[in-house]
Backbone as XML, in Angstrom:
<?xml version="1.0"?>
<chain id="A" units="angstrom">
  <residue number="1" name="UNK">
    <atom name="N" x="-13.737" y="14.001" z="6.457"/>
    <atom name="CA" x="-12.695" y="14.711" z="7.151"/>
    <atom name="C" x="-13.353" y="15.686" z="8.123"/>
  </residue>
  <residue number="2" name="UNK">
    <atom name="N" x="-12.859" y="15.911" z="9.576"/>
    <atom name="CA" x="-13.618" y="17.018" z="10.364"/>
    <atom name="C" x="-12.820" y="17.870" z="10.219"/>
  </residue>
  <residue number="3" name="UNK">
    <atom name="N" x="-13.482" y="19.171" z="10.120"/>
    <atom name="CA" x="-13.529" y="20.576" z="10.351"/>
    <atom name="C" x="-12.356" y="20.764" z="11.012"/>
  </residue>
  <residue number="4" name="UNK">
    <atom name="N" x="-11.136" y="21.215" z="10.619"/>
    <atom name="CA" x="-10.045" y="21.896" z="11.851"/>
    <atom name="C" x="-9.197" y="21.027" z="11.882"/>
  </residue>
  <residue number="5" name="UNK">
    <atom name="N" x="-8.979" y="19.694" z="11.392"/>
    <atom name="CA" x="-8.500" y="19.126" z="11.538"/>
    <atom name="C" x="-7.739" y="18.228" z="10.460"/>
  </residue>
  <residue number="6" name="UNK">
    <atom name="N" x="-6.531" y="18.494" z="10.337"/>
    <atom name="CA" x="-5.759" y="18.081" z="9.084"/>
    <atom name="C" x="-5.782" y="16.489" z="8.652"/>
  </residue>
  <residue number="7" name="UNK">
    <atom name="N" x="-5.591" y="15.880" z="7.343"/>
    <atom name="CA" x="-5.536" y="14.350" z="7.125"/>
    <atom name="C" x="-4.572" y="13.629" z="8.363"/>
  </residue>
  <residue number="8" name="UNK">
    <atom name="N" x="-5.263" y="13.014" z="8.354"/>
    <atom name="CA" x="-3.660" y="11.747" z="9.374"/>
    <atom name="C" x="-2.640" y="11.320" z="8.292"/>
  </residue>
  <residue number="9" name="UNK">
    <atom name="N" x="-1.633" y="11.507" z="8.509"/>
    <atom name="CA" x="-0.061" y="11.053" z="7.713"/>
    <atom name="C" x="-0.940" y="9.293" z="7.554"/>
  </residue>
  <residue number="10" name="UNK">
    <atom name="N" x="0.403" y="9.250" z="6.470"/>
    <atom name="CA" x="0.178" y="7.505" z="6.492"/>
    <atom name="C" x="1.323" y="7.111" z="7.863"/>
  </residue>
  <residue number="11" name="UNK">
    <atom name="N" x="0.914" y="6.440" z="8.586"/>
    <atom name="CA" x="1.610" y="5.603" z="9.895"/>
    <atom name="C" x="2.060" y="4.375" z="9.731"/>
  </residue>
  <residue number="12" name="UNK">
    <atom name="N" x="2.721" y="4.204" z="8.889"/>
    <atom name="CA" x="2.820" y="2.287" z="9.297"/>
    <atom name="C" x="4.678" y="2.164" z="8.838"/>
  </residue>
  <residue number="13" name="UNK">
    <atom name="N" x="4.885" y="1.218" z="8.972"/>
    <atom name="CA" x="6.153" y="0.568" z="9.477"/>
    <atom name="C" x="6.653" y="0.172" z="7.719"/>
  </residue>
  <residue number="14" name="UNK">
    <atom name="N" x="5.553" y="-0.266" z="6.927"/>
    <atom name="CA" x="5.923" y="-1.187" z="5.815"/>
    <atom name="C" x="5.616" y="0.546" z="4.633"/>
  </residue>
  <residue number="15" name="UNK">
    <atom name="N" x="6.596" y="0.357" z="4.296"/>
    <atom name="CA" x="7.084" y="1.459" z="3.351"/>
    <atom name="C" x="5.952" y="0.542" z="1.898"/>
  </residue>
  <residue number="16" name="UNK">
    <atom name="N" x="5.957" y="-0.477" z="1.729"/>
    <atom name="CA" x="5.148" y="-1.069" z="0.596"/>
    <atom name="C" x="3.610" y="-0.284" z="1.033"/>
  </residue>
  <residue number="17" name="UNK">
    <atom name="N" x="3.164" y="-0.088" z="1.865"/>
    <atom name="CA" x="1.928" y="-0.174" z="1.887"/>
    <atom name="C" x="1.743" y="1.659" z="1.607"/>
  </residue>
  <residue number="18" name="UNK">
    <atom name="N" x="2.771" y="2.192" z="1.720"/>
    <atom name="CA" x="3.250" y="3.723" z="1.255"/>
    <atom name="C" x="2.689" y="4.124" z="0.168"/>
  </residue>
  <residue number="19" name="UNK">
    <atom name="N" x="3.460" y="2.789" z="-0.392"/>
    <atom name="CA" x="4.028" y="3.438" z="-2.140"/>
    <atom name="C" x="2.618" y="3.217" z="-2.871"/>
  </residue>
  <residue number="20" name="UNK">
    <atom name="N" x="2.215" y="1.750" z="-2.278"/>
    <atom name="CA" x="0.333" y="1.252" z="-2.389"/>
    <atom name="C" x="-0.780" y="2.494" z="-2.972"/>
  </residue>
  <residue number="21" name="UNK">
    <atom name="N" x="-0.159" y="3.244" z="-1.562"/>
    <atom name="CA" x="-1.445" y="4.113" z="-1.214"/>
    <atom name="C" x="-0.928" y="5.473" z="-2.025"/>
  </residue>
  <residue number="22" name="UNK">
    <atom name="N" x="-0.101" y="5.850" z="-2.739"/>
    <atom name="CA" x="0.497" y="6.545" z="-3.051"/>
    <atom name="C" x="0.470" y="6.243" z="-5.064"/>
  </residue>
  <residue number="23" name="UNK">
    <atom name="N" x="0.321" y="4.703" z="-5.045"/>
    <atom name="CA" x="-0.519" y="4.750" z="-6.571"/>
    <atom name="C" x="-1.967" y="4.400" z="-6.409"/>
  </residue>
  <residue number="24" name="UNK">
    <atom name="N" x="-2.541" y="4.104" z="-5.555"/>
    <atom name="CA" x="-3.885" y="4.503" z="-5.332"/>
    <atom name="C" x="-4.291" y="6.030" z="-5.935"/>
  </residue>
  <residue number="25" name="UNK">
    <atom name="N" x="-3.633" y="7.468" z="-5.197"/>
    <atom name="CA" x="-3.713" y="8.230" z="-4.819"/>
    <atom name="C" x="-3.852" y="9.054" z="-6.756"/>
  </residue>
  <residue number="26" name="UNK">
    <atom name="N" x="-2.330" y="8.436" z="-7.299"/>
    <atom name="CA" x="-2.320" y="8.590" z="-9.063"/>
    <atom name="C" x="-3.516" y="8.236" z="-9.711"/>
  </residue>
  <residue number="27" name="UNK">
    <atom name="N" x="-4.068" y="7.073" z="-9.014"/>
    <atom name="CA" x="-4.952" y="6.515" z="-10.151"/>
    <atom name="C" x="-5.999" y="7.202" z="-10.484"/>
  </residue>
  <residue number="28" name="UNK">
    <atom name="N" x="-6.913" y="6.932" z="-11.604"/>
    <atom name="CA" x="-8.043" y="8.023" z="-12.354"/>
    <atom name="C" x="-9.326" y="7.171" z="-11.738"/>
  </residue>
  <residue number="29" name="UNK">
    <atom name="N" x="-8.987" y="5.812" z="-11.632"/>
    <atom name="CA" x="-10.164" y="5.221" z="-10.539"/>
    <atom name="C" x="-10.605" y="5.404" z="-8.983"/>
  </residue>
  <residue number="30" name="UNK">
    <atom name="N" x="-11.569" y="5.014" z="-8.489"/>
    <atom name="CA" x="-11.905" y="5.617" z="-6.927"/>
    <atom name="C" x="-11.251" y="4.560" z="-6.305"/>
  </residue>
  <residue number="31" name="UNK">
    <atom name="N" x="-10.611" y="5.258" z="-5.097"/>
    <atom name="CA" x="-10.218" y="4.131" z="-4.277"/>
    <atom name="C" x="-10.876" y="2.684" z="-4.069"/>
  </residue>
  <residue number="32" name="UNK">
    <atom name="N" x="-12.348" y="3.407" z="-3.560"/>
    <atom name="CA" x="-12.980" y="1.653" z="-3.449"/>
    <atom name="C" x="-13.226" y="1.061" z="-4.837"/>
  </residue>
  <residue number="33" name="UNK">
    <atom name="N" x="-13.496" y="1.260" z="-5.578"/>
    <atom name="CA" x="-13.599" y="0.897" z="-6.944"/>
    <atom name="C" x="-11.975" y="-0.384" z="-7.022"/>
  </residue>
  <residue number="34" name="UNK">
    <atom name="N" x="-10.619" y="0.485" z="-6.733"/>
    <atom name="CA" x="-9.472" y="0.122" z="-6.601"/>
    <atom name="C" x="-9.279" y="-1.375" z="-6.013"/>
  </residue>
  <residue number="35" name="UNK">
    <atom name="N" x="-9.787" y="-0.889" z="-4.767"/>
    <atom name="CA" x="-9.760" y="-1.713" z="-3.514"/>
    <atom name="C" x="-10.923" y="-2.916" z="-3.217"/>
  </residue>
  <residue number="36" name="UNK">
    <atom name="N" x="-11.906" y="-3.070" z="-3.957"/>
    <atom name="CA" x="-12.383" y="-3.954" z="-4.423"/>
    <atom name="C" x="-12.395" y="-4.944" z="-5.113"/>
  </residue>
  <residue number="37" name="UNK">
    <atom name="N" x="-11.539" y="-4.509" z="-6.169"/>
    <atom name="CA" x="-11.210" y="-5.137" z="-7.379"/>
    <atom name="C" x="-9.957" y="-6.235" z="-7.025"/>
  </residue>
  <residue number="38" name="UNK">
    <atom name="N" x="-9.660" y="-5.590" z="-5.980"/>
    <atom name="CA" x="-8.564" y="-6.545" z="-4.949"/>
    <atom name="C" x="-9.196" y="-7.564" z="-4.224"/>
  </residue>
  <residue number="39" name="UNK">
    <atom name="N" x="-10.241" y="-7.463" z="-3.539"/>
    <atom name="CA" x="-10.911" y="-8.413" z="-2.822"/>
    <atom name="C" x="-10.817" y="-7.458" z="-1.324"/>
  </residue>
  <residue number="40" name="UNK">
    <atom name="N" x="-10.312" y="-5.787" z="-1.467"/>
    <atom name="CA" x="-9.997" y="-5.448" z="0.074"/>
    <atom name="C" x="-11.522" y="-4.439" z="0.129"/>
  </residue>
  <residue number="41" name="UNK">
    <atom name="N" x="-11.704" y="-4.079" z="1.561"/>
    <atom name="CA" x="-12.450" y="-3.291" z="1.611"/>
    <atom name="C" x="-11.696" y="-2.131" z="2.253"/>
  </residue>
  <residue number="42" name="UNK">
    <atom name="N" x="-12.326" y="-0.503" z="2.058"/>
    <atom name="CA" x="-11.744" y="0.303" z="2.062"/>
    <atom name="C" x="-10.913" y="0.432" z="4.050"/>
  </residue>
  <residue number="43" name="UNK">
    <atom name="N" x="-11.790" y="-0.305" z="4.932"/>
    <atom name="CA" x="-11.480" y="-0.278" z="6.197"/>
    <atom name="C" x="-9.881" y="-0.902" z="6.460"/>
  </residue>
  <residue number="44" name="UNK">
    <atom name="N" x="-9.572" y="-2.018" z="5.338"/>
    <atom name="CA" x="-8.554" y="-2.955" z="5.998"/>
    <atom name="C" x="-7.662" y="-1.643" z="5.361"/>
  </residue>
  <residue number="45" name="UNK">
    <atom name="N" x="-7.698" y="-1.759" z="4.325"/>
    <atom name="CA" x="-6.760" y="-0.383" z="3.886"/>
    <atom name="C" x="-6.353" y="0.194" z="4.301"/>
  </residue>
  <residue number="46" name="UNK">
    <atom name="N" x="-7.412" y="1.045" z="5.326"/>
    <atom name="CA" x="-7.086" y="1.987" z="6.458"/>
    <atom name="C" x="-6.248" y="1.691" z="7.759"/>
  </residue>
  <residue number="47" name="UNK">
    <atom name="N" x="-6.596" y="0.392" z="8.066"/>
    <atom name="CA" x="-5.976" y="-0.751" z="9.143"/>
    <atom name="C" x="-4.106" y="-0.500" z="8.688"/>
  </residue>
  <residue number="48" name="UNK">
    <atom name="N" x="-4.255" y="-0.935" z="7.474"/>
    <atom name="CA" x="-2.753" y="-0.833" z="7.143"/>
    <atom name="C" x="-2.294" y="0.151" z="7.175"/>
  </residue>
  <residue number="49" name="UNK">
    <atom name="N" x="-2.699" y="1.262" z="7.220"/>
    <atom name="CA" x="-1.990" y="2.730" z="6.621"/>
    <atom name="C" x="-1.530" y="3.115" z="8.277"/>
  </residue>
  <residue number="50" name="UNK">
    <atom name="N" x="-2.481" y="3.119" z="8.804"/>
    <atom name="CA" x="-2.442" y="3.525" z="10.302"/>
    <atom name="C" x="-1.412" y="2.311" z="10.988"/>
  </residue>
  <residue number="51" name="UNK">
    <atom name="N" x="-1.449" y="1.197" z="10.482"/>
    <atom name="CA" x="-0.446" y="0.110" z="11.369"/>
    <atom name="C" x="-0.986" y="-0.799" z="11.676"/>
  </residue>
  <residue number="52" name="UNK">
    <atom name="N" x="-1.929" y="-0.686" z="12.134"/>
    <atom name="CA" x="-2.487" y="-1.052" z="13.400"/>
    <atom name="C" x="-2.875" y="-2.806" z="13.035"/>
  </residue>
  <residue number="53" name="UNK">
    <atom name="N" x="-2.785" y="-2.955" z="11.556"/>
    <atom name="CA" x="-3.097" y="-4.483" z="10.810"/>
    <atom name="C" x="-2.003" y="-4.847" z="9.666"/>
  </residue>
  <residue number="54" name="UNK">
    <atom name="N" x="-1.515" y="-5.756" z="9.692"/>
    <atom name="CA" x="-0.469" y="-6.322" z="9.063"/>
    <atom name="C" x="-0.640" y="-7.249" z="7.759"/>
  </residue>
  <residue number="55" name="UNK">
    <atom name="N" x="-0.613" y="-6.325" z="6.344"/>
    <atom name="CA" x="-1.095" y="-6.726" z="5.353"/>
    <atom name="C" x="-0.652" y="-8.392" z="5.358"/>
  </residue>
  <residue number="56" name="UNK">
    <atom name="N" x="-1.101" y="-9.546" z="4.176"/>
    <atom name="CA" x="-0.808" y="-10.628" z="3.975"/>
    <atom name="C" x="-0.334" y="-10.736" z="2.696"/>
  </residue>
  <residue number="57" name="UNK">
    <atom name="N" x="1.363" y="-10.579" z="2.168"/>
    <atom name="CA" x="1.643" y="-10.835" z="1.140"/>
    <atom name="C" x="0.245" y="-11.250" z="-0.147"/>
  </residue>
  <residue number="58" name="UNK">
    <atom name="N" x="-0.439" y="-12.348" z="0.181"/>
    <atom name="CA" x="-1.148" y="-12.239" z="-1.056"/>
    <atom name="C" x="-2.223" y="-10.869" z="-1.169"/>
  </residue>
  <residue number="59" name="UNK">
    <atom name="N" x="-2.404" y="-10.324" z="-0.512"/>
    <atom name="CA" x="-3.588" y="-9.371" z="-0.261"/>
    <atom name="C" x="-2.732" y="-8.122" z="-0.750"/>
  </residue>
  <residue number="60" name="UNK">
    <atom name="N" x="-1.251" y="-7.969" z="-0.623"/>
    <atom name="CA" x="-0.593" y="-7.081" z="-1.182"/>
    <atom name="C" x="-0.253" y="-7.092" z="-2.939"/>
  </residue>
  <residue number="61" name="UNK">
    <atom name="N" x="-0.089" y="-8.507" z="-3.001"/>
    <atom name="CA" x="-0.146" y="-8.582" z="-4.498"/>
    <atom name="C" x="-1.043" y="-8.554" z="-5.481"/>
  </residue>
  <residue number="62" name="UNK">
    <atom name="N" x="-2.316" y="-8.976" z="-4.694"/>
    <atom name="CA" x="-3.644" y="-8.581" z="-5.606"/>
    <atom name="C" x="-3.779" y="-7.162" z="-5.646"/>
  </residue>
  <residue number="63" name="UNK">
    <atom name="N" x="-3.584" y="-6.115" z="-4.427"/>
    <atom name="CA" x="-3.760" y="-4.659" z="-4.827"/>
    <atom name="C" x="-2.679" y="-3.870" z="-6.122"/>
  </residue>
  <residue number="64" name="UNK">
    <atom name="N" x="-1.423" y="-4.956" z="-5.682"/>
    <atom name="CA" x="-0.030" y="-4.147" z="-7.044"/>
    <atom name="C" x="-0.749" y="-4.686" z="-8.030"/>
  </residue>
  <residue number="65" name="UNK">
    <atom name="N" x="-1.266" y="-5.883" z="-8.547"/>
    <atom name="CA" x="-1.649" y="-6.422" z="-9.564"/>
    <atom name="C" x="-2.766" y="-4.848" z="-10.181"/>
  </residue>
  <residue number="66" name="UNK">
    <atom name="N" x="-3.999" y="-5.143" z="-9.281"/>
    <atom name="CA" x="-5.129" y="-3.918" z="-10.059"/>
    <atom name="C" x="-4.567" y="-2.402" z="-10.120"/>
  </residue>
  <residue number="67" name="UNK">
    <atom name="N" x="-3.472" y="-2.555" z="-9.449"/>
    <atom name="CA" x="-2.818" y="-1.133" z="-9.833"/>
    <atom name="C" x="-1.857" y="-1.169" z="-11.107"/>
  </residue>
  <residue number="68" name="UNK">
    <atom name="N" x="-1.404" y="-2.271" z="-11.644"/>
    <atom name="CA" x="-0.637" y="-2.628" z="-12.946"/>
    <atom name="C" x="0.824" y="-2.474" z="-12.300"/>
  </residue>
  <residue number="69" name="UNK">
    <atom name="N" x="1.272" y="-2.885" z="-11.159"/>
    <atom name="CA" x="2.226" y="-3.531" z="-10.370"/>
    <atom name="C" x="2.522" y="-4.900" z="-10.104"/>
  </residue>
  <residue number="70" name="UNK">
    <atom name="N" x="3.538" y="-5.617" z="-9.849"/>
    <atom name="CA" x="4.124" y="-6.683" z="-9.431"/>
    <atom name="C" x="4.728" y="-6.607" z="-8.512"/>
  </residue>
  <residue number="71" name="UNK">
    <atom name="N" x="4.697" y="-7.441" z="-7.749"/>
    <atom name="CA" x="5.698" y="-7.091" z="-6.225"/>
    <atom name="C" x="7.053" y="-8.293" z="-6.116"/>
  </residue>
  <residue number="72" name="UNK">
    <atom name="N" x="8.338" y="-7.761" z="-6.425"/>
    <atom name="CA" x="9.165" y="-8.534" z="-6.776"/>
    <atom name="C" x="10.173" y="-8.649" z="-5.530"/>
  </residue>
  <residue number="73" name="UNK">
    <atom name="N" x="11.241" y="-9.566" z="-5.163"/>
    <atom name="CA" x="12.543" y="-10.104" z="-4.138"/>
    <atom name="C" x="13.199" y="-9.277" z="-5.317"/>
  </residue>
  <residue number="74" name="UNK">
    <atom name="N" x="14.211" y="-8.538" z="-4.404"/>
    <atom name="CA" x="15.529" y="-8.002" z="-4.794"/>
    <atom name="C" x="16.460" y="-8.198" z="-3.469"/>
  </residue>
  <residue number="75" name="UNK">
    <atom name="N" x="17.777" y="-8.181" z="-4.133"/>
    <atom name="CA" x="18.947" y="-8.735" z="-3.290"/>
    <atom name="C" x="18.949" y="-7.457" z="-2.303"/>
  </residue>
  <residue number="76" name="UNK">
    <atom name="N" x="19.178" y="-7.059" z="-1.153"/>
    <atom name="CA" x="20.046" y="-6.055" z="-0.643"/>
    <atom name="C" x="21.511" y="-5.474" z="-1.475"/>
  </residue>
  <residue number="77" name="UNK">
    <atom name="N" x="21.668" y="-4.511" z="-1.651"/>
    <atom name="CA" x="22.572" y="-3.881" z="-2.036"/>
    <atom name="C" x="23.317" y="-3.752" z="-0.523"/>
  </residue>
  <residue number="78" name="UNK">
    <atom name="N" x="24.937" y="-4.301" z="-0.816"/>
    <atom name="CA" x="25.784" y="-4.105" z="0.038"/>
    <atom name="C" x="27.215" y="-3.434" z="-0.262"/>
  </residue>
  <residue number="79" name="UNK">
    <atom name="N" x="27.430" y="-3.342" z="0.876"/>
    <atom name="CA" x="28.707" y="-1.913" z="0.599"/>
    <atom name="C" x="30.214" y="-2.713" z="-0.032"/>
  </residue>
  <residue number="80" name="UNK">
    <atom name="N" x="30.158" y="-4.019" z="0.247"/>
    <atom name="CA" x="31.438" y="-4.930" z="-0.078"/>
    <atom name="C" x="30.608" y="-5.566" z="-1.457"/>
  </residue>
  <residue number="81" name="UNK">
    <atom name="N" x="31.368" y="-5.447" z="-2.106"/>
    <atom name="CA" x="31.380" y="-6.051" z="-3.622"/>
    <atom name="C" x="31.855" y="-7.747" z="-3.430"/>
  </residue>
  <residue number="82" name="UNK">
    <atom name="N" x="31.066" y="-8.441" z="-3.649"/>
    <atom name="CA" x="30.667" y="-9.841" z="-3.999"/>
    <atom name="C" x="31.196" y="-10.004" z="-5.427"/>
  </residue>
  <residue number="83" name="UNK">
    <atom name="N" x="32.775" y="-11.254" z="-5.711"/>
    <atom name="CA" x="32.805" y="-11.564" z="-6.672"/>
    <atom name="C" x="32.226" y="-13.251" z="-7.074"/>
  </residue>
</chain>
């Protein structure tokens, strides 16, 4: 981190890669330790957080996996009730 200058927010579009970095952040293990164990290196990580690279479903599920996550389809919740 330089001198004077605060962390960068997380930037990206995909709220998953949020919540990612956000049980990263819980865990008692080191990030790269984390992020290895995935097959990622700590750069693509960064790629995602900032935007600027567009995770690949499987590359997202191997990180929920070593975090003791699953990444599941849920319906949209809508305002009209479906009988």
């Amino acid at each position: 981190m330089k001198i004077g200058r605060p962390p960068s927010p997380v930037r990206t579009g995909l709220p998953l890669v949020n919540e990612l970095a956000q049980a990263i952040r819980k865990d008692a293990r080191k990030q790269t330790d984390i992020l290895a164990a995935a097959g990622l290196s700590v750069n693509v990580f960064q790629f995602w957080k900032r935007g600027t690279h567009a995770p690949t479903l499987t590359s997202l599920a191997a990180l929920a996996q070593v975090l003791g996550y699953r990444i599941t389809l849920q319906p949209e919740e809508s305002s009209d009730e479906q009988s």
